[in-house]
LOKE-588419 format. One record per residue (C-alpha): residue in three letters; chain; y negated, z, x negated. Coordinates in pm, 1 decimal, padded with zeros to 6 digits, always signed. Each point is the difference from the previous one (the first is absolute). Example, Ala and Ser with C-alpha at 12.3 -4.5 7.8 and 13.67 -1.06 7.14 Angstrom:
REM LOKE-588419
(site 'ALA' 'A' (+00450.0 +00780.0 -01230.0))
(site 'SER' 'A' (-00344.0 -00066.0 -00137.0))
***
This chain:
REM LOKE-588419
(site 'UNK' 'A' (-28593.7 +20973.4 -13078.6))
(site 'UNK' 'A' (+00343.8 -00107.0 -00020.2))
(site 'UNK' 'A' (-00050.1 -00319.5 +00197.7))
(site 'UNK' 'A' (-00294.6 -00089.1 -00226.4))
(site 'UNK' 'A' (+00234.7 +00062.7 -00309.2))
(site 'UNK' 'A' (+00235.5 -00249.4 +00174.0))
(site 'UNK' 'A' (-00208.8 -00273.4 +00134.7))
(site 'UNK' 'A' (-00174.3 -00006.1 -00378.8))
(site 'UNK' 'A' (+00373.3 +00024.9 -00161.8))
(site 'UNK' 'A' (+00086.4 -00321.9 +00282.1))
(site 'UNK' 'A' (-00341.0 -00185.2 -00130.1))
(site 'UNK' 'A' (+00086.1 +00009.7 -00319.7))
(site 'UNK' 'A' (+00320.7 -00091.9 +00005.0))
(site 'UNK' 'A' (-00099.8 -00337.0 +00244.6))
(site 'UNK' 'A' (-00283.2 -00061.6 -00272.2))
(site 'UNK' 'A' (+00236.2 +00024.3 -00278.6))
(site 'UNK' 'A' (+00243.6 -00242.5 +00154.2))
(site 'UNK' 'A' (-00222.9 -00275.1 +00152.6))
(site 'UNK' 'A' (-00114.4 +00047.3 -00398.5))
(site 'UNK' 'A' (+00346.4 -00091.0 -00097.6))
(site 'UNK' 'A' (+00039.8 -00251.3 +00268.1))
(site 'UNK' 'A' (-00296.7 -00209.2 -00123.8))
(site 'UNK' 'A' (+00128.1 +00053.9 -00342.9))
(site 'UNK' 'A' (+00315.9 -00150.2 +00124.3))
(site 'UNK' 'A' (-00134.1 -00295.1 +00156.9))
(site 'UNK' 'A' (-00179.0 -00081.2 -00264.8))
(site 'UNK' 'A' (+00289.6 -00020.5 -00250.3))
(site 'UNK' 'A' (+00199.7 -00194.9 +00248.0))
(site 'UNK' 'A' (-00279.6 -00232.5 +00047.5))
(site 'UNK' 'A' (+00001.8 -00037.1 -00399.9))
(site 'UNK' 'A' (+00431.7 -00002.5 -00030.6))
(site 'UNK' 'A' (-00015.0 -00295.7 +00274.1))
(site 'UNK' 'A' (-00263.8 -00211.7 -00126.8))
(site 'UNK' 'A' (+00077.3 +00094.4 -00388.7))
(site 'UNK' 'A' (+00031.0 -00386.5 -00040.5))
(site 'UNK' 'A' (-00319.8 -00118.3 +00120.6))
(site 'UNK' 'A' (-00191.6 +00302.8 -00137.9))
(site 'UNK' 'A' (+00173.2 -00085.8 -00315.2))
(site 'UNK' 'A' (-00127.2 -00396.4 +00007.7))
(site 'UNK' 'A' (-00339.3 +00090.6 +00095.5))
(site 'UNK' 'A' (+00008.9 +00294.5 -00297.0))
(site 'UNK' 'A' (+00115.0 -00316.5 -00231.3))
(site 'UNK' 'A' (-00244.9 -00277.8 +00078.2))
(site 'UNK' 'A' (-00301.0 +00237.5 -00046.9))
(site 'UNK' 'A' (+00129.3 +00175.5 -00327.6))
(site 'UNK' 'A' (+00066.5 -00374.5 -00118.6))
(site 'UNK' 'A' (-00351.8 -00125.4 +00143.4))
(site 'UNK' 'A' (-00168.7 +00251.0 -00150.9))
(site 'UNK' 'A' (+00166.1 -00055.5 -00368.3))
(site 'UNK' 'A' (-00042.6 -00376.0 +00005.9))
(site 'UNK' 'A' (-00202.5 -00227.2 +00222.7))
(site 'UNK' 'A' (+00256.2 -00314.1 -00039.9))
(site 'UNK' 'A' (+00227.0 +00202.4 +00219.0))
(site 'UNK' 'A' (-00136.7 -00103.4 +00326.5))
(site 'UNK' 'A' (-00089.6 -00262.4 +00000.5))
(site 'UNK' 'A' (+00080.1 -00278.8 +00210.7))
(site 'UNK' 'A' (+00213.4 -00224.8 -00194.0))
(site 'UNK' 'A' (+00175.0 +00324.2 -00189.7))
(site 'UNK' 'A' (+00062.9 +00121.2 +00337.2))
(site 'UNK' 'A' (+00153.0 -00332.9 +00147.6))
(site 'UNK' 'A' (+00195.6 -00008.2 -00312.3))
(site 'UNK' 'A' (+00167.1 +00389.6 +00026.7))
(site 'UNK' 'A' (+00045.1 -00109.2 +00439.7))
(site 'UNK' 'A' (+00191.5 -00277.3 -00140.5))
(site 'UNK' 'A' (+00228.3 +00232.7 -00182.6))
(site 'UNK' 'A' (+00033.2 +00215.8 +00271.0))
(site 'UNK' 'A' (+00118.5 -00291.8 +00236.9))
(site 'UNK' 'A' (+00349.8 +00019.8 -00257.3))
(site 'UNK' 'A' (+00040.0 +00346.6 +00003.6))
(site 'UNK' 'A' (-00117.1 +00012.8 +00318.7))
(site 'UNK' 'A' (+00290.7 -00223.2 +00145.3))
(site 'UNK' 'A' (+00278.6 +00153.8 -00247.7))
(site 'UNK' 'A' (-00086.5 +00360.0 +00101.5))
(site 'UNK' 'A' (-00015.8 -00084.3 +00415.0))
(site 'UNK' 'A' (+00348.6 -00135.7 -00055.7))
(site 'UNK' 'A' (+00062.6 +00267.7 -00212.5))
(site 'UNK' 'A' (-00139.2 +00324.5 +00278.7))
(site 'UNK' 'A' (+00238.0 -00197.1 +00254.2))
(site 'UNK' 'A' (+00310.8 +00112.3 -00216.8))
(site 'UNK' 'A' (-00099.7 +00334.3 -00079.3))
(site 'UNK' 'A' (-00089.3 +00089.1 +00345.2))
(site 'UNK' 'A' (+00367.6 -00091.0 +00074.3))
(site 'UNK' 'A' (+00068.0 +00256.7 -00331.6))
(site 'UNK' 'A' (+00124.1 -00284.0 -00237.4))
(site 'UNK' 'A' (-00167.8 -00117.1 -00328.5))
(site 'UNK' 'A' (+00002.4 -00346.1 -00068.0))
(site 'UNK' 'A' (-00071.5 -00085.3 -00415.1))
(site 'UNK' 'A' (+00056.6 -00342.8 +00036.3))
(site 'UNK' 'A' (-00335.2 -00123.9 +00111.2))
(site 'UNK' 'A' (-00158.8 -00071.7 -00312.7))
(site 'UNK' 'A' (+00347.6 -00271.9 -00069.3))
(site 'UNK' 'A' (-00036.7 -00093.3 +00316.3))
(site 'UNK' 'A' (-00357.9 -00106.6 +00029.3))
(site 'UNK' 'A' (+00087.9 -00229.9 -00391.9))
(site 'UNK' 'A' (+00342.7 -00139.5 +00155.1))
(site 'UNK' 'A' (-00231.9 -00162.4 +00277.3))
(site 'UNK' 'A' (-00259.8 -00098.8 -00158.5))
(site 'UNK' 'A' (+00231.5 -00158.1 -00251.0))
(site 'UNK' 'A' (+00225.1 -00111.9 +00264.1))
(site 'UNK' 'A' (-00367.0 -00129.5 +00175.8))
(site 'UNK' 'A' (-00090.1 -00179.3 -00327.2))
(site 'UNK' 'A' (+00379.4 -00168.7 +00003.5))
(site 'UNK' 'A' (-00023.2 -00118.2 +00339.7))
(site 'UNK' 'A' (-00381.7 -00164.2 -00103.2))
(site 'UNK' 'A' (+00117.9 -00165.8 -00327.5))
(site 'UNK' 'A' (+00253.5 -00277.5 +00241.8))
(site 'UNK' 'A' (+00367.9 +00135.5 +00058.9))
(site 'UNK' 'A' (+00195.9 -00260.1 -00150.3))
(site 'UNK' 'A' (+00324.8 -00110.9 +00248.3))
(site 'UNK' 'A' (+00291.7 -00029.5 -00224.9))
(site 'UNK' 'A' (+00159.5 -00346.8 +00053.4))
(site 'UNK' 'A' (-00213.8 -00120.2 +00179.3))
(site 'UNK' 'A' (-00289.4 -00084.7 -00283.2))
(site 'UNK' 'A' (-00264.3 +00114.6 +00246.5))
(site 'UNK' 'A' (-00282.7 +00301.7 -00034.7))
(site 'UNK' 'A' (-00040.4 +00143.3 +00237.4))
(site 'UNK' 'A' (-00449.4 +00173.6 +00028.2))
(site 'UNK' 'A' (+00015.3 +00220.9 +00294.6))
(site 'UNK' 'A' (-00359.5 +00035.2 +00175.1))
(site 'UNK' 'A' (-00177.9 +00370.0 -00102.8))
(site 'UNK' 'A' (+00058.8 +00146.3 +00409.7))
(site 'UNK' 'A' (+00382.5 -00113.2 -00070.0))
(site 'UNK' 'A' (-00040.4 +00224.1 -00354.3))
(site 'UNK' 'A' (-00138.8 +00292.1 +00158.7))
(site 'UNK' 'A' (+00288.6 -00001.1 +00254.1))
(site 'UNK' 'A' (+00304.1 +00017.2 -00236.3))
(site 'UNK' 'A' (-00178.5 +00241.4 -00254.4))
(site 'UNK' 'A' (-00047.4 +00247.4 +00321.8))
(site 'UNK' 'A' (+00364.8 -00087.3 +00076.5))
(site 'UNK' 'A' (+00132.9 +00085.0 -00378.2))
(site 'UNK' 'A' (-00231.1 +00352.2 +00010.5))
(site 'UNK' 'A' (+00205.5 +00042.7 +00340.7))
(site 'UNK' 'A' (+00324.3 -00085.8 -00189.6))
(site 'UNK' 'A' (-00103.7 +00278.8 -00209.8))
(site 'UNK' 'A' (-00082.6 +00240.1 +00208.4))
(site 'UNK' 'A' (+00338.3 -00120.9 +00192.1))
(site 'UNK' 'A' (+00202.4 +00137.7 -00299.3))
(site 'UNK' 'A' (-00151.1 +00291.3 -00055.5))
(site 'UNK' 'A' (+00039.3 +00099.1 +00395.1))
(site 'UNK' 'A' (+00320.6 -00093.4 +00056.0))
(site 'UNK' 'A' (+00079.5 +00269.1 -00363.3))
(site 'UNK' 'A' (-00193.3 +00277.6 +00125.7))
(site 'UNK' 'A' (+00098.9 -00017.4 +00343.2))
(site 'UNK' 'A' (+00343.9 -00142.1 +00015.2))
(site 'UNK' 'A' (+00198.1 +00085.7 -00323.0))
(site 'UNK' 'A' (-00164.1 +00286.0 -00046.3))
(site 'UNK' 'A' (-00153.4 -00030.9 -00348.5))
(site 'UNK' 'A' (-00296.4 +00262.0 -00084.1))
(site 'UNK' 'A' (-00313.9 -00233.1 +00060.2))
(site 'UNK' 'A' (-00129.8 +00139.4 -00341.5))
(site 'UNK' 'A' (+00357.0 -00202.8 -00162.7))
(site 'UNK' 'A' (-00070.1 -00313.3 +00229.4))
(site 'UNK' 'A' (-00332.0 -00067.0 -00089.5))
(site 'UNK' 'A' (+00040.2 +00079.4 -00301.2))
(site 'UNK' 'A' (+00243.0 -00249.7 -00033.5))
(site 'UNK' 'A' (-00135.5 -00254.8 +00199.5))
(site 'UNK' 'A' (-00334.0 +00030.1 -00259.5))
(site 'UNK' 'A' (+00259.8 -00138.9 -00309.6))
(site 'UNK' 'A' (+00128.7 -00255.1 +00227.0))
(site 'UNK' 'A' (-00268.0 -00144.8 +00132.4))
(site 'UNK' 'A' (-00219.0 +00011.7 -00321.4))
(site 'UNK' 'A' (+00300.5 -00142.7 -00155.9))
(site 'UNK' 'A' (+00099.9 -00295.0 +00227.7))
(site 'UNK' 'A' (-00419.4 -00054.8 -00037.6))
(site 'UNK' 'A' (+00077.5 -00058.4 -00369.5))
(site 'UNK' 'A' (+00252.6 -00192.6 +00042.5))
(site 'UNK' 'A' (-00203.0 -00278.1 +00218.0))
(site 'UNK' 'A' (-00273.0 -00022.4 -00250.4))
(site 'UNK' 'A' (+00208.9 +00068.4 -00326.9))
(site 'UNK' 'A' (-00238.4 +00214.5 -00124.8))
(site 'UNK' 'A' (-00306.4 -00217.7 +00041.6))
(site 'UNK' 'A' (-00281.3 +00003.7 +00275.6))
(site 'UNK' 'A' (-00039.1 -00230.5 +00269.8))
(site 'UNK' 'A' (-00368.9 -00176.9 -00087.1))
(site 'UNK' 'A' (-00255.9 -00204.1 +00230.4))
(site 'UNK' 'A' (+00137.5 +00064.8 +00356.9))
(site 'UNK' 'A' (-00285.6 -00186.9 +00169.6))
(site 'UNK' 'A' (+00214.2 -00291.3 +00050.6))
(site 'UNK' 'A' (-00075.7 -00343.3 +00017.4))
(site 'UNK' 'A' (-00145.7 -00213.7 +00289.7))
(site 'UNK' 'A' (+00237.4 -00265.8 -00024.7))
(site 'UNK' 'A' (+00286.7 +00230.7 +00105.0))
(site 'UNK' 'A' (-00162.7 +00211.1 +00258.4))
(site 'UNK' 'A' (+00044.1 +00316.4 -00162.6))
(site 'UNK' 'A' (-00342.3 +00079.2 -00038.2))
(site 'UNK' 'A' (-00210.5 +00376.1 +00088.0))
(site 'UNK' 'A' (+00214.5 +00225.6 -00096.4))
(site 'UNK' 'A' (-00284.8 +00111.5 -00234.8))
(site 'UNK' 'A' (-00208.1 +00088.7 +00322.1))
(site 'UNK' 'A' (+00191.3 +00346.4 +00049.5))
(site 'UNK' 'A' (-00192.0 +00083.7 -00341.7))
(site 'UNK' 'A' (-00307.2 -00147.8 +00006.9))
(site 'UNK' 'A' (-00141.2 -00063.9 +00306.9))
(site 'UNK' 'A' (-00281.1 +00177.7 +00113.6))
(site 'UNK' 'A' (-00109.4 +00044.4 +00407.4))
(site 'UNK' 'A' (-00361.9 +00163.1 +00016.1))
(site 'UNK' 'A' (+00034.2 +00088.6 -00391.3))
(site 'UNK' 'A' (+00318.2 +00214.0 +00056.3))
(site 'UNK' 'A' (+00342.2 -00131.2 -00180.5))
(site 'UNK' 'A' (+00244.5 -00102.4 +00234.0))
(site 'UNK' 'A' (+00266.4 +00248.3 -00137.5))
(site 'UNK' 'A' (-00245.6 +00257.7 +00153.1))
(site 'UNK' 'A' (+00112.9 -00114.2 +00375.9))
(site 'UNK' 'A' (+00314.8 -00054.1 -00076.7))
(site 'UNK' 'A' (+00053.1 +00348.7 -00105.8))
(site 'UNK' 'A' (-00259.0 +00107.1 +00335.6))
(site 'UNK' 'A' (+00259.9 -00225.9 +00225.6))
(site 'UNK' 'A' (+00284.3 +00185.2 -00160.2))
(site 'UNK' 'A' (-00139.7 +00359.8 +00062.7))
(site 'UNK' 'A' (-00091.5 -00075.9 +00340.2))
(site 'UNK' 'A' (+00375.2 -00144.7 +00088.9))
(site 'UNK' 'A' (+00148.9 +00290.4 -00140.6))
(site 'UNK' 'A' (-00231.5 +00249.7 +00112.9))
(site 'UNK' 'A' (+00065.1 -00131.5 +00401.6))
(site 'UNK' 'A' (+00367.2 -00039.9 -00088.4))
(site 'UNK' 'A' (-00005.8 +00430.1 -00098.6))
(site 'UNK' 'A' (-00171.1 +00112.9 +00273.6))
(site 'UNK' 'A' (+00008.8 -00278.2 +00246.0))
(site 'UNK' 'A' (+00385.3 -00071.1 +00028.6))
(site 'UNK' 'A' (+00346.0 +00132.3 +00074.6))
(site 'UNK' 'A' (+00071.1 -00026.3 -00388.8))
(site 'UNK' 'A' (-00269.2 +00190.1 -00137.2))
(site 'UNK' 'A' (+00123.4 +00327.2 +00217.8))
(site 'UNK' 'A' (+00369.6 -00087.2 -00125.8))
(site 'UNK' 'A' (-00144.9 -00040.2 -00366.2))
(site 'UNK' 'A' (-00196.5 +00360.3 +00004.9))
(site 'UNK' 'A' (+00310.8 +00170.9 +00191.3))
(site 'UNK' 'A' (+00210.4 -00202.7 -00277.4))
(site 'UNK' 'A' (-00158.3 +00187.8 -00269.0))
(site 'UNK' 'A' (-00067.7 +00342.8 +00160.0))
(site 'UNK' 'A' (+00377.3 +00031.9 +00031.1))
(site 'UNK' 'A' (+00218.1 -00288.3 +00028.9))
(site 'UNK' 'A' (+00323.1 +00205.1 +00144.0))
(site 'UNK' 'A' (-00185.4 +00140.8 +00301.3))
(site 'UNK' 'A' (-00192.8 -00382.0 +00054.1))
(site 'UNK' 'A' (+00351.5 -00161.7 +00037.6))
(site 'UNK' 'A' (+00127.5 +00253.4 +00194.3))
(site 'UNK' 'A' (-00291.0 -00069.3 +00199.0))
(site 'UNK' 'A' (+00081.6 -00377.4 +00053.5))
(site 'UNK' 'A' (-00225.7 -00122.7 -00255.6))
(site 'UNK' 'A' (+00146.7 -00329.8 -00211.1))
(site 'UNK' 'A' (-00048.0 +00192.4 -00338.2))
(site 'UNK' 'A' (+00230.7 -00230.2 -00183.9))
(site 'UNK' 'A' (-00203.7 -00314.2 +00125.3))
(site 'UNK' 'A' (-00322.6 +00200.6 -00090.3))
(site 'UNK' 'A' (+00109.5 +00055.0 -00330.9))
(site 'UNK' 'A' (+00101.5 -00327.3 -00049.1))
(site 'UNK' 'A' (-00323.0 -00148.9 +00087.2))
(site 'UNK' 'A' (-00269.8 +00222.5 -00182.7))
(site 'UNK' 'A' (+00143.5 -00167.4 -00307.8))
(site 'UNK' 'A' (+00005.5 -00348.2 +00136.3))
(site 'UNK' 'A' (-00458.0 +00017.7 +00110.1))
(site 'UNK' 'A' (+00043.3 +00215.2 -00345.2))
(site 'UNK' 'A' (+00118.0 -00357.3 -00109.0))
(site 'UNK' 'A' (-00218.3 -00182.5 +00144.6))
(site 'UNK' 'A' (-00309.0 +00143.2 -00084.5))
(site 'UNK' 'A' (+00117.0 +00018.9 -00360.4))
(site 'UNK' 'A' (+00045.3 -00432.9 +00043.2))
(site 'UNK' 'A' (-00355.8 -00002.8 +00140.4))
(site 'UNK' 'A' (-00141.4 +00215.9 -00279.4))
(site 'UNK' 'A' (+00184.0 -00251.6 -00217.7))
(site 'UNK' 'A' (-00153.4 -00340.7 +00129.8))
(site 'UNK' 'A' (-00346.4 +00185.0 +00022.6))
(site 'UNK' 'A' (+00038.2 +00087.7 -00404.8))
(site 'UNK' 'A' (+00126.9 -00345.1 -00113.0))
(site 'UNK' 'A' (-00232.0 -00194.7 +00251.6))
(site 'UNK' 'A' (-00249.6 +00238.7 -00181.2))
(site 'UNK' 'A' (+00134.3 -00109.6 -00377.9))
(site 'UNK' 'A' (+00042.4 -00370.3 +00153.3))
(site 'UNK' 'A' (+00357.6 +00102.3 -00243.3))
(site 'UNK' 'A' (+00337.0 +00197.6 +00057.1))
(site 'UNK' 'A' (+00138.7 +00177.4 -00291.4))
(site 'UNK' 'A' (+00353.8 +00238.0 +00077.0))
(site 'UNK' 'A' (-00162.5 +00297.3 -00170.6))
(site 'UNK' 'A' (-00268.1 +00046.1 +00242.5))
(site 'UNK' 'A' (-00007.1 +00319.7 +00244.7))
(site 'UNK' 'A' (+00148.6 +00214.9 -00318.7))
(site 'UNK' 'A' (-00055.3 +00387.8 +00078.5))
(site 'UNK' 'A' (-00130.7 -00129.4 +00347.9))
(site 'UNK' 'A' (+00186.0 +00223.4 +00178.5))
(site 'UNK' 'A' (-00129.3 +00292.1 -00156.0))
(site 'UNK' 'A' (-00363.3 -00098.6 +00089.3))
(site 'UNK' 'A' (+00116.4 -00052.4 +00370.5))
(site 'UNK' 'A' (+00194.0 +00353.8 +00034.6))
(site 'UNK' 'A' (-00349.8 +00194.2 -00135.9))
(site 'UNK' 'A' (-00182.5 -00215.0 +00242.5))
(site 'UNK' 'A' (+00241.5 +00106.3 +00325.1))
(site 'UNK' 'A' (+00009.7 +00388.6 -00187.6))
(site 'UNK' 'A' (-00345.6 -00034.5 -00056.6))
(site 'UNK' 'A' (-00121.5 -00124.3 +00369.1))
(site 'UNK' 'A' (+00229.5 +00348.0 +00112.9))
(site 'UNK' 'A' (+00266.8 -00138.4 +00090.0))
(site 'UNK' 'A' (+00320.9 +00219.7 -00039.0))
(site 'UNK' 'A' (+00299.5 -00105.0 -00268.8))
(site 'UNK' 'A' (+00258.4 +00272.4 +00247.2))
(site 'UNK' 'A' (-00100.3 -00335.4 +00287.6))
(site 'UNK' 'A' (-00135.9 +00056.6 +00328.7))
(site 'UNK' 'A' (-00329.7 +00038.2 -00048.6))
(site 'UNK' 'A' (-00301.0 -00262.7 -00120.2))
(site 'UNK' 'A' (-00210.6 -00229.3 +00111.6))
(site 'UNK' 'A' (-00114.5 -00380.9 -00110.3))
(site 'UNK' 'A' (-00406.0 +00106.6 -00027.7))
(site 'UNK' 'A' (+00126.7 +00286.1 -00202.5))
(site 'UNK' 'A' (+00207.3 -00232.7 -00193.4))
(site 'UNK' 'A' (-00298.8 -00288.5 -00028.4))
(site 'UNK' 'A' (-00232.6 +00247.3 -00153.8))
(site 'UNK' 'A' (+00267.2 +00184.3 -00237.4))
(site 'UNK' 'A' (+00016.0 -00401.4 -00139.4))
(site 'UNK' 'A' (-00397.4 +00007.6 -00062.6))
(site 'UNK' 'A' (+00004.1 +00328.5 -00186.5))
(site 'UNK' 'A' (+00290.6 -00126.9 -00243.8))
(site 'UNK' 'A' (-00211.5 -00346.1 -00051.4))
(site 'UNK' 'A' (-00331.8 +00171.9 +00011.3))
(site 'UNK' 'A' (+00049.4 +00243.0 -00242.8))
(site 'UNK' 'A' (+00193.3 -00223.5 -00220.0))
(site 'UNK' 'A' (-00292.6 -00267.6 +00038.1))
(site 'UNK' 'A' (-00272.0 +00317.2 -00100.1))
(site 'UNK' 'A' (+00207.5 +00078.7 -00346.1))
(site 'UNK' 'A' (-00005.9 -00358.0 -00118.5))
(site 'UNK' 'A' (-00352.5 -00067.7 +00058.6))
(site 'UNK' 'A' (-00098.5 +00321.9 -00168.4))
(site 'UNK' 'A' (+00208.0 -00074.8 -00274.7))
(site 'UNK' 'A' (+00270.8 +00286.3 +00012.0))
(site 'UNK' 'A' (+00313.1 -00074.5 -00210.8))
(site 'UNK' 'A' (+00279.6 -00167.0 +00250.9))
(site 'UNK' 'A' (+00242.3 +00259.1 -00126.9))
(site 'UNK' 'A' (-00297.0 +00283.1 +00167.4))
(site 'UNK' 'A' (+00038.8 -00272.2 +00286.6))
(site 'UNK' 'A' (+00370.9 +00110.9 +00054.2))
(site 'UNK' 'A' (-00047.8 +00383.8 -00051.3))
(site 'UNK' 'A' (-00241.2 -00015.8 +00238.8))
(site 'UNK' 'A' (+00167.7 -00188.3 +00278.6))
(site 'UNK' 'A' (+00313.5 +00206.2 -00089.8))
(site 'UNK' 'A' (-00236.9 +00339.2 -00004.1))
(site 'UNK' 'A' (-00146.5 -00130.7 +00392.5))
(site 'UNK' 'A' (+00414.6 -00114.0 +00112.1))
(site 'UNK' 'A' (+00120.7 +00386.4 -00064.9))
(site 'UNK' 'A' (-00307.0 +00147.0 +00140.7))
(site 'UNK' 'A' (+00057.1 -00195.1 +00317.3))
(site 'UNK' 'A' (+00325.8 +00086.4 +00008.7))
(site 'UNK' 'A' (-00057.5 +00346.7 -00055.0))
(site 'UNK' 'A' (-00242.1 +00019.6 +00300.0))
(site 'UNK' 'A' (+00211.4 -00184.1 +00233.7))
(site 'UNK' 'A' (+00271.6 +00277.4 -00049.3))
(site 'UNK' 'A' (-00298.1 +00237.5 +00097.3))
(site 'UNK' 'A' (-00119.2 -00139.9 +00261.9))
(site 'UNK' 'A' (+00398.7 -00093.1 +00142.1))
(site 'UNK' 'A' (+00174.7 +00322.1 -00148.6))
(site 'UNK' 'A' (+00245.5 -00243.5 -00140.0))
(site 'UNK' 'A' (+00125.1 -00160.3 +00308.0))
(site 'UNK' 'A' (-00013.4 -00279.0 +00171.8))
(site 'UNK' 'A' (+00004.5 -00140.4 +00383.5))
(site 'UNK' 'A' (-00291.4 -00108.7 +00185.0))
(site 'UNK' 'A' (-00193.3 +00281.3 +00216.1))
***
């Protein structure tokens, strides 16, 4: 009798725990995918409530957003993985495109009487190179002398949206599609070109992922970028370069933030130096969003890529159902400190990669 009482006692238990087990899975299938199921929960809510929402052209249009946020927030994971914060993305992405829109209008040589109209590939070039500068500066603060990359950034952001102002006076850089007689032509083709129907902006932001995503988990630097943010003391005592690492998240961070910028003002065929404002805001929710952690060490770039959809998405939904834009920014705020909140669930408030 007493082995009966056991054995039933012994069932029980095993039934109650694969119970709990399942239970388990389930809500880490939920915690890990929170992102997508989110999107998906978004695009049927918002189909459902208006039928403009999906359509094709609506869609194209909101993909075509994403490709900016898209770019500022990869840039953006790289430095939090490494457990910085970079706030200068938004003045950043309007230095370049200003500096872009400079470089189109004919850079006139000073005693010489010349102008000089660089061709569009030459324009791409230096704007990437002036994001690097950037990115550069804020490195070299963060990593070098020490400064809190909260300060840096921070700083950098007045700086750059400064010297921006400076360039243009004020004013906005109109009609950037050049002239054939100088060669300067296509720069609008970032913007509105179409392969197959789909905006080019949409592959550049694909090409972007892709390189990033291979450069994570494919290379040397993506193990030295995850150990970098898990705990930087124990990676250099390990031999990894954590200075150099540090250094360059902000420089792609840079980058990207340059490429977001041509894509916008190839998009506006114009250049204004208050584009990108609060930019950086939109790119953090994206990286919290996608489950990334803001402690470093941990996140991904698909994660990352579909936190970016649910910020433009849902934004995108409110306007076409006519919510007040000041609703717009509770809610995104509301869906920032939820994510937030369940990424300190899910990592019990720390970071490192597992």
């Amino acid at each position: 009798m007493t082995d009966v009482v056991t054995n039933k006692k012994e069932g029980s238990g095993g039934l109650v725990a694969s119970t709990f087990g399942k239970d388990m899975n389930i809500i880490q299938i939920l915690m890990e995918g929170r992102a997508f199921f989110a999107l998906i929960a978004i695009i049927v809510t918002f189909a459902f409530l208006s039928d403009r929402y999906l359509s094709v052209s609506n869609f194209l249009t909101m993909t075509s957003q994403v490709a900016i946020f898209g770019l500022l927030a990869i840039g953006m994971l790289l430095v939090i993985l490494s457990g910085g914060i970079d706030l200068s993305v938004g003045s950043t992405l309007a230095l370049c495109g200003v500096f872009a829109g400079f470089l189109l209008q004919g850079v006139e040589l000073q005693g010489l009487g010349v102008i000089l109209y660089m061709p569009v590939w030459a324009v791409v070039i230096c704007t990437l190179g002036m994001g690097a500068l950037v990115g550069v500066v804020n490195g070299v603060l963060v990593a070098y002398l020490k400064v809190p990359a909260f300060v840096a950034t921070l700083g950098t952001l007045y700086v750059a949206r400064g010297v921006a102002l400076l360039m243009t006076n004020g004013l906005t850089f109109n009609n950037l599609r050049g002239r054939p007689e100088f060669g300067n032509t296509g720069f609008e083709w970032l913007g509105f070109y179409r392969i197959g129907g789909v905006p080019i902006s949409i592959f550049v932001l694909a090409a972007t992922a892709i390189a990033v995503h291979l450069l994570l988990t494919r290379a040397p630097f993506g193990r030295w970028l995850y150990s970098t943010g898990g705990n930087a003391r124990a990676a250099e005592l390990s031999g990894v370069p954590v200075k150099s690492v540090q250094v360059w998240v902000y420089v792609l961070s840079g980058m990207c933030a340059a490429i977001a910028g041509l894509v916008l003002s190839s998009q506006l065929t114009s250049a204004g130096p208050t584009a990108g404002t609060t930019y950086e805001l939109t790119a953090i929710a994206a990286v919290v969003v996608g489950g990334a952690s803001l402690m470093g060490g941990r996140g991904t770039v698909q994660g990352t890529l579909l936190g970016a959809f649910v910020i433009v998405y849902l934004g995108a939904g409110l306007v076409i159902i006519g919510v007040s834009s000041y609703w717009q920014t509770v809610f995104t705020g509301a869906v920032i400190v939820l994510a937030v909140m369940l990424n300190s669930i899910q990592y019990g408030g720390k970071g490192g990669k597992t």
